[in-house]
VEXPATOR-538026 format. One record per atom (N, C-alpha, C): residue number from 1; chain; atom name; y, z, x. Coordinates in steps of 0.05 Angstrom, whole numbers, plus 5000, padded with zeros to 4 digits. Atoms other than C-alpha are relative to their C-alpha. Layout:
% residues N
pos|unit|site|py|pz|px
NUM|A|CA|Y|Z|X
...
This chain:
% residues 149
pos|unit|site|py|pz|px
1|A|N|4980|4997|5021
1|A|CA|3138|5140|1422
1|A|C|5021|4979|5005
2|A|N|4981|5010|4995
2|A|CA|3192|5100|1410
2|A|C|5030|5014|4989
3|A|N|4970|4991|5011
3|A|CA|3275|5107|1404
3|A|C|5010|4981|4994
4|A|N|4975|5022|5004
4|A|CA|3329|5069|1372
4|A|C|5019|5017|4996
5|A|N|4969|4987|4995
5|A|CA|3406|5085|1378
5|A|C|5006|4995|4962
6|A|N|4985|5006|5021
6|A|CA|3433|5091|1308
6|A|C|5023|5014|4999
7|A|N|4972|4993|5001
7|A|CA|3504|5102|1289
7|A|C|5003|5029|5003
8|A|N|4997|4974|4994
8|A|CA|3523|5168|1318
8|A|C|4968|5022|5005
9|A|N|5039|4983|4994
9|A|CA|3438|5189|1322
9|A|C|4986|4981|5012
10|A|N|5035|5015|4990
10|A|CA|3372|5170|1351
10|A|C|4986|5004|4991
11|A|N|5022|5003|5016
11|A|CA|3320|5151|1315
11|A|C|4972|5004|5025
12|A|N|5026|4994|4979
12|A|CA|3254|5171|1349
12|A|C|4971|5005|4983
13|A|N|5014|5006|5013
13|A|CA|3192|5147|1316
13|A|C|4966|5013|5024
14|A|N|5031|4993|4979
14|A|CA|3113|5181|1352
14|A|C|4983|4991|4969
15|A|N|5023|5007|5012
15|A|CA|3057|5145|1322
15|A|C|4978|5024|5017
16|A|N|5019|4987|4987
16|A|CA|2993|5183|1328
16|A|C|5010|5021|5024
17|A|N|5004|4978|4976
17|A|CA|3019|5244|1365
17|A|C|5015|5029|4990
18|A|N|4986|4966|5016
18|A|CA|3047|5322|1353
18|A|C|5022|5015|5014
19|A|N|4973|4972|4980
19|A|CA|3106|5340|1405
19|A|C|5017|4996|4976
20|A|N|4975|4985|5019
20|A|CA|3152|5337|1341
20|A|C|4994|5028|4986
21|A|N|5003|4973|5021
21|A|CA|3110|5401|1317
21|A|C|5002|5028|5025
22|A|N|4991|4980|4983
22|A|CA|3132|5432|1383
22|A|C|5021|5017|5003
23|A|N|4975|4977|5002
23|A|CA|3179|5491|1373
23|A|C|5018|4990|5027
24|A|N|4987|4999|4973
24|A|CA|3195|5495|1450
24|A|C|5011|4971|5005
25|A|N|4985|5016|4998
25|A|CA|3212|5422|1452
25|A|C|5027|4999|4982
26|A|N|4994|5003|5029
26|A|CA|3243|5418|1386
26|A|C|5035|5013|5011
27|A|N|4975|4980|4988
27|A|CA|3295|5474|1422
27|A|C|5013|4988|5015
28|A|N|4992|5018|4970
28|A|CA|3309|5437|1488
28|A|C|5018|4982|4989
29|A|N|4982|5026|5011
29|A|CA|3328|5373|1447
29|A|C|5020|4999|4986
30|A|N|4973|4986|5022
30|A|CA|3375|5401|1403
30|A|C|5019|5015|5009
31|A|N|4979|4995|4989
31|A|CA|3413|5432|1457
31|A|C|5036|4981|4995
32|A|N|4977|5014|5002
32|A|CA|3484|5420|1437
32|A|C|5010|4971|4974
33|A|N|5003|5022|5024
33|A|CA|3464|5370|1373
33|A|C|4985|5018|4979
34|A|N|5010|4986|5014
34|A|CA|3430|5382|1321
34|A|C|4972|4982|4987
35|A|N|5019|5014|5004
35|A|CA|3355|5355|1305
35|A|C|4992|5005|4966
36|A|N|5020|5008|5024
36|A|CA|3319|5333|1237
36|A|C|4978|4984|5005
37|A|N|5032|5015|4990
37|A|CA|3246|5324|1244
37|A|C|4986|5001|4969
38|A|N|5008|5000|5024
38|A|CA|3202|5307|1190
38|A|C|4965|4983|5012
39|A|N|5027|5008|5001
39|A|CA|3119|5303|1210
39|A|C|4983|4999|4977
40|A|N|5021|5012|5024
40|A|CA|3059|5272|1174
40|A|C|4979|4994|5019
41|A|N|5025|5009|4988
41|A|CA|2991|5261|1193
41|A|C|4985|4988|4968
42|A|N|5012|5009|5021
42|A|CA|2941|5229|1153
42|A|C|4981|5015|4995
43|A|N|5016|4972|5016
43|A|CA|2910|5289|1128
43|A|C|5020|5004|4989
44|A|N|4975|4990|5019
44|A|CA|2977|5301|1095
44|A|C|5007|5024|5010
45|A|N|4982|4976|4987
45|A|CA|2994|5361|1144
45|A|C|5025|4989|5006
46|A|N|4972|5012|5012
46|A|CA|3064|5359|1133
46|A|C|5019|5022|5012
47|A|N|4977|4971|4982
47|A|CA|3131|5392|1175
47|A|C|5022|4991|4996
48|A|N|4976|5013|4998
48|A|CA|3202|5383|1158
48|A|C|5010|5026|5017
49|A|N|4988|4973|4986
49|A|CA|3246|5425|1212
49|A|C|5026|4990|5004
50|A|N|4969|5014|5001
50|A|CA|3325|5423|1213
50|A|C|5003|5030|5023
51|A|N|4993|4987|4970
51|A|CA|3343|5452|1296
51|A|C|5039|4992|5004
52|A|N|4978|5016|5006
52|A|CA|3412|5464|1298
52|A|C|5010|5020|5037
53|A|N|4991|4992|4970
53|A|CA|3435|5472|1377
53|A|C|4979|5029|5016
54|A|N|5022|4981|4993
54|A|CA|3364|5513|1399
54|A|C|4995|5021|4980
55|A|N|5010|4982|5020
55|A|CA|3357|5550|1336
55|A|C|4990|4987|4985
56|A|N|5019|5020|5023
56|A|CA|3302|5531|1287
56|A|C|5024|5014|4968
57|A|N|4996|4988|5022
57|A|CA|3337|5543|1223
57|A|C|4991|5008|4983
58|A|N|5018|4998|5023
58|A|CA|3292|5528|1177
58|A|C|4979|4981|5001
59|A|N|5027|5014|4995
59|A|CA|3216|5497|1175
59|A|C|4985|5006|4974
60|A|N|5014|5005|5024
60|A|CA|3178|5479|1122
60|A|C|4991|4978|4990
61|A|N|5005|5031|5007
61|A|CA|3122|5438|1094
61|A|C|5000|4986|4971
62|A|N|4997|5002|5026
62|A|CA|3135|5390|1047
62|A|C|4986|5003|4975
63|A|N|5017|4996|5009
63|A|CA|3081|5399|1016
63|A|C|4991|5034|4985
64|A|N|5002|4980|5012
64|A|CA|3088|5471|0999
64|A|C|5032|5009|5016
65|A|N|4974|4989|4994
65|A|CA|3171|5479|1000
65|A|C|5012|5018|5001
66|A|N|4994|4973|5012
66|A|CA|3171|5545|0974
66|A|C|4997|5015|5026
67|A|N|5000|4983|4971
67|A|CA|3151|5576|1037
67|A|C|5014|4995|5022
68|A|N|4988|5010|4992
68|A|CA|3199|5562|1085
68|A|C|5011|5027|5028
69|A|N|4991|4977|4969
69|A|CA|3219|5605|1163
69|A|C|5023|4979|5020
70|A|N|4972|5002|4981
70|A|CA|3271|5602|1212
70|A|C|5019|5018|4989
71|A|N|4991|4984|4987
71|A|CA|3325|5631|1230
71|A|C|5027|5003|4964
72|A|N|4990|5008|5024
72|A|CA|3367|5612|1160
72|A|C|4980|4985|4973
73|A|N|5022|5020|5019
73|A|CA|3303|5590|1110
73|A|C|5024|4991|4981
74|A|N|4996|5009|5015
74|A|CA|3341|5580|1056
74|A|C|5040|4985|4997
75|A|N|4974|5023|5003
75|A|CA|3406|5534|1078
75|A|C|4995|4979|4991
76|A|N|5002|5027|5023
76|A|CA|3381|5470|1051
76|A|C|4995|5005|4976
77|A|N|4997|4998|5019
77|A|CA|3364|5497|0985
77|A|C|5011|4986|4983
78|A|N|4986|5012|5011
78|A|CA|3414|5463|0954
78|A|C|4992|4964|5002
79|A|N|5007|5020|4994
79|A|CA|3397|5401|0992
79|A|C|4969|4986|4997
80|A|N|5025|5004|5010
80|A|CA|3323|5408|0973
80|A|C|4988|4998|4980
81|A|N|4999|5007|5032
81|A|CA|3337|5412|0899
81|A|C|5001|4971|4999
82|A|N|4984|5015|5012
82|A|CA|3380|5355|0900
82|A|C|4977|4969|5019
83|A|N|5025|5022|4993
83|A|CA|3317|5311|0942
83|A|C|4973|5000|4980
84|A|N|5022|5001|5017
84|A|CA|3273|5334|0890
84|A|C|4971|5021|5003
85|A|N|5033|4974|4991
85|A|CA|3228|5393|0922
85|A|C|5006|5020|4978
86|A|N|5001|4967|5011
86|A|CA|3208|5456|0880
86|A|C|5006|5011|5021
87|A|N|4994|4979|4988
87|A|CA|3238|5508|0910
87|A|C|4987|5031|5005
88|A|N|5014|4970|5018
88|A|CA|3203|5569|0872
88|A|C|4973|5004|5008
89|A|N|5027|4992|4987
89|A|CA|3147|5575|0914
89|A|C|4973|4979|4989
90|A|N|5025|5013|5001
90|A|CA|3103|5526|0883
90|A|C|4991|4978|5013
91|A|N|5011|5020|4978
91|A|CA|3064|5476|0926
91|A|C|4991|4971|4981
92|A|N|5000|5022|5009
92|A|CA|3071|5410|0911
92|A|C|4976|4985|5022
93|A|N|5023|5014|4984
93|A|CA|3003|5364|0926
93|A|C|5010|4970|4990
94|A|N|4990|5041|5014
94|A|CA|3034|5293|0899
94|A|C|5011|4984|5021
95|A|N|4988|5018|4985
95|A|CA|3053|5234|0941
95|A|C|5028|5000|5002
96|A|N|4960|4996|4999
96|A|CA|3129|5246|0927
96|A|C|5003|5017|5031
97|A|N|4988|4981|4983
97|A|CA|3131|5298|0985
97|A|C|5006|4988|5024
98|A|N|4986|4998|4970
98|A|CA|3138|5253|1044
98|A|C|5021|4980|4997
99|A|N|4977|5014|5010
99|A|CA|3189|5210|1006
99|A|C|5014|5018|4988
100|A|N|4976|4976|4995
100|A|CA|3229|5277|0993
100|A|C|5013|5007|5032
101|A|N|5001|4994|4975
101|A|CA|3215|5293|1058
101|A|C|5036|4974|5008
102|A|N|4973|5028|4998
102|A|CA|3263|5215|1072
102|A|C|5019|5005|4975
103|A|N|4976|4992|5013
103|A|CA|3310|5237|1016
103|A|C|5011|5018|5014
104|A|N|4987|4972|4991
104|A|CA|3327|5309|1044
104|A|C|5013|4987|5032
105|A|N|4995|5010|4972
105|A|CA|3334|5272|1123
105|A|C|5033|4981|4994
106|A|N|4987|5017|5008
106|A|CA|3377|5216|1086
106|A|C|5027|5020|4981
107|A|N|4977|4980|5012
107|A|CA|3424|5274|1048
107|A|C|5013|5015|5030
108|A|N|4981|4977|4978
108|A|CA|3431|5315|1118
108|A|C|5009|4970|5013
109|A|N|4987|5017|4986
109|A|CA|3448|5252|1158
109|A|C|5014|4980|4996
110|A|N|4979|5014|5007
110|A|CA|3488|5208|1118
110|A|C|4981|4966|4999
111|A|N|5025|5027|5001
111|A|CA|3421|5152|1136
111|A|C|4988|4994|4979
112|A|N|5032|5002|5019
112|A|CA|3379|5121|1087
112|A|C|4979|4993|5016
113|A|N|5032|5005|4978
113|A|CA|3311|5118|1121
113|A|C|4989|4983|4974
114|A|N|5007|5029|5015
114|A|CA|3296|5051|1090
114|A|C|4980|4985|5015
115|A|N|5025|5019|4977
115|A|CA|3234|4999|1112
115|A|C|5025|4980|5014
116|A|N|4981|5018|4983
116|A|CA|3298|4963|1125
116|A|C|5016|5007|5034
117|A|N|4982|4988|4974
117|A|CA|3332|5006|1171
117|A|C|4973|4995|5025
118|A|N|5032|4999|4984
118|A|CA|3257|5018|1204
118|A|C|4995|4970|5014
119|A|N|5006|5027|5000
119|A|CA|3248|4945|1208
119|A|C|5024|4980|5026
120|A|N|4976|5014|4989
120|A|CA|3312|4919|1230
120|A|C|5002|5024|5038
121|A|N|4989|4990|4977
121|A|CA|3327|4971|1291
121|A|C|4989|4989|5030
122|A|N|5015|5018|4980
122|A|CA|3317|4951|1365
122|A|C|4990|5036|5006
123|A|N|5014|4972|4992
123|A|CA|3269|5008|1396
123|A|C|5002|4999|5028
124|A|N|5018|5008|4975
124|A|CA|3257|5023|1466
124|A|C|4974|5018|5001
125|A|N|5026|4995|5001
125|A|CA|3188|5044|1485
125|A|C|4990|5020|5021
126|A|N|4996|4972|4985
126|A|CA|3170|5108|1524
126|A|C|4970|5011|5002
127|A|N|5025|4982|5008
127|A|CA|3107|5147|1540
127|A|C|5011|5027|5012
128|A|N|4994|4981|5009
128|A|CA|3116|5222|1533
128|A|C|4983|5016|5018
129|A|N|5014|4978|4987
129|A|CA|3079|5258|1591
129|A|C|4993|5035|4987
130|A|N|5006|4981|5011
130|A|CA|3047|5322|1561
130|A|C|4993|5015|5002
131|A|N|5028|4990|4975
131|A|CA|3023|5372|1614
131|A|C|4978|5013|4983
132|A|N|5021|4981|5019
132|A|CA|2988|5417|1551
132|A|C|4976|4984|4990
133|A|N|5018|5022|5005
133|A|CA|2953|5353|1524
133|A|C|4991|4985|5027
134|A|N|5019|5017|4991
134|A|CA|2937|5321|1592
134|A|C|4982|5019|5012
135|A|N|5015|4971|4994
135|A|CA|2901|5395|1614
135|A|C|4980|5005|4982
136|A|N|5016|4998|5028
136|A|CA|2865|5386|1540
136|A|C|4987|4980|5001
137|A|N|5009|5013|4987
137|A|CA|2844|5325|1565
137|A|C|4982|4999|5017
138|A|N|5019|5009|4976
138|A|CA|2819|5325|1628
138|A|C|4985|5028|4996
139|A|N|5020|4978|5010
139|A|CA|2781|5394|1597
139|A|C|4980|4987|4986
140|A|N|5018|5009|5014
140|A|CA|2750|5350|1547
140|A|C|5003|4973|4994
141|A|N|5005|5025|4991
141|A|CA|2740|5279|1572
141|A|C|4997|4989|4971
142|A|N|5020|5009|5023
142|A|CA|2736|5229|1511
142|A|C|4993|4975|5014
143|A|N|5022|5013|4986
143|A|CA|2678|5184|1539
143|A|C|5014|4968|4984
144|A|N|4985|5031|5003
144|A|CA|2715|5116|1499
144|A|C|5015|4998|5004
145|A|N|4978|5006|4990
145|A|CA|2776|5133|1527
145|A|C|5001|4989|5039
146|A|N|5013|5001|4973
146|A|CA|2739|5127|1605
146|A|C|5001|4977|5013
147|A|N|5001|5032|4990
147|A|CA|2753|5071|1648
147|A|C|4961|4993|5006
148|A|N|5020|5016|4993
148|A|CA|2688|5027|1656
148|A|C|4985|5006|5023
149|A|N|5012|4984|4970
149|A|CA|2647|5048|1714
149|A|C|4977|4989|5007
């Protein structure tokens, strides 16, 4: 994964990976701040979660907005109109949802999540030790990941 410092936040970008769909992290990191996560995979499984000092508030995928848990579901409401989600329980399958998803992030933080911003930031570069994934791992070896032998 990588980080970049932006004005008053950190930007924290994971290619190819899932600790942002980790509750128990998700808590830790948000000690004393307050996190906005927003996952995608390319199956279109989809997670927006707004953690505000170890409480999940609210979680929900973009992809079906209407359903929505934590501890306050429906505080963005207002802020999920005004990015463009149905609210009313119906599940939205259209490409708009993970560019709501970057509207609603860009309304709570004052950021536009632009290719520019993305583009322009300096990152640093980090690997993410994972004891659950390296135990899932070394349970089930993948034979092209294997050093040479």
């Amino acid at each position: 994964m990588v980080v970049a410092a932006m004005p008053g936040w950190s930007l924290v970008v994971e290619d190819n990976g899932i600790l942002a769909l980790r509750d128990d992290l998700l808590k830790r990191l948000s000690t004393r701040t307050t996190v906005v996560t927003h996952y995608r995979n390319v199956e279109h499984d989809s997670r927006f979660v707004l953690v505000k000092n170890g409480d999940i508030q609210v979680a929900f995928d973009p992809y079906n907005p209407g359903d929505r848990t934590g501890s306050h579901p429906d505080i963005l409401l207002a802020a999920m109109r005004a990015a463009g989600f149905a609210t009313d329980g119906q599940d939205s399958d259209d490409a708009d949802a993970t560019e709501r998803a970057f509207a609603l992030t860009e309304l709570l933080t004052g950021v536009p999540m632009t290719t520019e911003l993305l583009h322009s930031a300096t990152y640093v570069v980090t690997a993410v030790y994972d004891a659950d994934t390296a135990a899932f791992e070394q349970e089930n070896p993948n034979p092209g990941l294997q050093p040479a032998g």
